[in-house]
Steps between C-alpha positions, in 0.01 A plus 500: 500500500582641184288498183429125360722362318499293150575190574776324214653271753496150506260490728279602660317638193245763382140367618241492266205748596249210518724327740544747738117540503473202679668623826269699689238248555411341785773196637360151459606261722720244373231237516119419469330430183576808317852496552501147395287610149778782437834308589355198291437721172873673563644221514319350167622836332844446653529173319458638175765725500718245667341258201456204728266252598699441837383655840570894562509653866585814585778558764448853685822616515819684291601248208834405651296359775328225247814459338629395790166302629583292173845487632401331826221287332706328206884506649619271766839521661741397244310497249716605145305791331556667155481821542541710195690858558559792279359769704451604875163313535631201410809529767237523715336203472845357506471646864141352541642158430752535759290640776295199447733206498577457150833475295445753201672402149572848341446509104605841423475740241684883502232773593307558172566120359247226531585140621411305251233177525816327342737637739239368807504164343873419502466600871234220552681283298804579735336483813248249480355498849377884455135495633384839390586817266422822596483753278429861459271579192535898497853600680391876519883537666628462136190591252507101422209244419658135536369222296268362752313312193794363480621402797177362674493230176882400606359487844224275415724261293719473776279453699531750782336771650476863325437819663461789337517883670261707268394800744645752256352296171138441659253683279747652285649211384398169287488213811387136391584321805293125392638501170845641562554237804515709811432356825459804736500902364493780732317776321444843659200753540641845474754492231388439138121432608488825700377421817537595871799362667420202720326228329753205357332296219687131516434198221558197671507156272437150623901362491561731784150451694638124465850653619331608785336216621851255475739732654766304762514837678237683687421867359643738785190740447117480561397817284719457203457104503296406191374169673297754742386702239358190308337427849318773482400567174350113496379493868369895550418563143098471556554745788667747238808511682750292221809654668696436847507888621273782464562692114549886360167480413492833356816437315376188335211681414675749269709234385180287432412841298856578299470114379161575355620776337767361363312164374259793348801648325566138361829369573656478152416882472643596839811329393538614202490870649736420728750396246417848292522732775853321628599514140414868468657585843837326351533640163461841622727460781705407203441772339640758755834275547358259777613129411241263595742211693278211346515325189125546336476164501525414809370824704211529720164681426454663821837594627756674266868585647664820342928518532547840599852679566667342768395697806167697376266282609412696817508804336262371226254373731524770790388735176224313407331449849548808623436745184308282253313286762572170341699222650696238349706234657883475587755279360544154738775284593779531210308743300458781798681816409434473104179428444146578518191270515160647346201266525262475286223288669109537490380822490850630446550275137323749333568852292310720772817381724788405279492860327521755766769273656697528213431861499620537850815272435566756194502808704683302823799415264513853385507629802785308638731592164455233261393585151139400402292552229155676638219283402711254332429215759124594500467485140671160414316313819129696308641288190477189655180532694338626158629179345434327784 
């Protein structure tokens, strides 16, 4: 192995010290009263971040599995689903829908656009028998936020289902799921809240518990039904064993601990910091001839994607790993081959991070012939974290 790396992908992230300090304990079994004690109080803290009154579980598994167990849970076959696409995340869900039985009704938007609320309302006014939306809140494909706010109201006034994908917004980003009328969000544990991989945190409101219950169809799974789960959460809840497999204890455990910290932090703060360190990270890219490929006003926090020359990206990045120790992501899908993605997410949304990357993206352009500016980056992103 060679010498650890700094971590400015979009995920996994940097892990926070106090996180990591969890790890070498000893396992707890995934049931018993203690267990029971800890998984309760996660899930409380979950539900503040998710800001919802509705019931949290935790699915142990990567986050396109709980997309998907939402998939299988809410979509019977040929069922008509809004799906809204302007990035490589949300073609995949278009894929989910499929895999599952459903018809998906495509509202897109270019890479780097939003679809509007608007835009998702003339579809439901077009196709009227659409039973759910899903949507994307932070396409981290294209640097994007969508409207979610937005969109989950249109939802509720029409009346169906919304979904909303925030693994790359969870912690980092401003999620209101009760008062912006989502249904089901999948958040995630070790992106913006800096956890371990592993450990899937899911809100789940009553429309689709009620969903659940009236299905025509039967649900072609036994782990990833949501009818078992609730079996088990009412029926071996006293036993501390809410959950229809065994858990990552230990990985729910330092997720348990990165939501305390980050309730500690206080949410508006650790928001706000994400928006200043992506801010810094974009004007100083600016600075050194890197054009952000998002309008401010629509870009995410926690992702940013850079237009590079056509064809540099592998050079760019290849310098960075290997001489600078500091990884950032790869262009996806339409934007692979001219971009770069540089996250800025927990630990990483800060100046202890966002300056020496800069500094290393400085001396990386240099190096392969393009003109920069020593220290120019560095000292406009220091501008905005003063101001900050």
């Amino acid at each position: 192995m060679s010498s650890r790396k700094t971590l400015m992908i979009p995920g996994p992230s940097e892990v926070d010290p106090r996180v990591l300090a969890t790890l070498p304990v000893p396992v707890i079994p995934h049931y018993g009263a203690d267990w029971a004690e800890a998984y309760d109080r996660t899930l409380e803290n979950l539900k503040k971040i998710f800001k919802t009154k509705e019931q949290v579980i935790i699915f142990p598994g990567p986050g396109n599995g709980a997309n998907e167990l939402v998939a299988l849970n809410v979509i019977e076959p040929g069922d008509k689903v809004l799906n809204v696409v302007n990035g490589m995340f949300g073609e995949t869900l278009s894929d989910v829908i499929r895999v599952y039985g459903g018809r998906p009704v495509e509202t897109r938007a270019e890479y780097g656009q939003v679809v509007s609320a608007a835009e998702v309302e003339r579809t439901l006014d077009r196709e009227r028998d659409v039973k759910a939306i899903f949507a994307v809140h932070n396409e981290t494909s294209a640097g994007v936020e969508n409207p979610i706010w937005d969109i989950g109201r249109v939802a509720r006034k029409h009346g169906v289902i919304c979904f909303a994908d925030a693994i790359s917004s969870f912690g980092g980003m401003n999620i209101d799921a009760d008062d912006w009328g989502i249904d089901v969000c999948v958040g995630y544990g070790s992106k913006c809240l800096g956890g371990i991989n592993g450990a899937v945190p899911i809100m789940i409101g009553k429309r689709i518990w009620e969903q659940v219950e009236s299905r025509r169809t039967p649900i072609l799974s036994r782990f990833m039904s949501l009818k078992v789960w609730k079996q088990f959460f009412e029926g071996w809840g006293s036993l501390g064993h809410p959950h229809p497999t065994s858990m990552p204890t230990t990985v729910i455990l330092a997720m348990s601990e990165a939501v305390r910290l980050a309730l500690g932090e206080g949410l508006d703060k650790r928001y706000r910091r994400h928006y200043v360190a992506s801010r810094a990270l974009r004007e100083g890219c600016r600075k050194i001839g890197l054009t952000p490929l998002v309008e401010e006003e629509i870009r995410s926090n926690t992702v940013t994607v850079i237009g590079v020359p056509e064809g540099s990206d592998v050079k760019i990045r290849d310098i960075m790993e290997k001489k600078f120790n500091i990884m950032i992501g790869f262009g996806l899908s339409k934007l692979k081959g001219r971009s770069v993605r540089i996250a800025t997410m927990g630990l990483t949304a800060s100046p202890f991070y966002v300056l020496p990357t800069l500094s290393a993206l400085e001396a990386t352009l240099a190096e392969i012939g393009l003109p920069v500016t020593e220290g120019a980056a560095v000292a406009e992103a220091s501008k905005v974290f003063h101001a900050g």
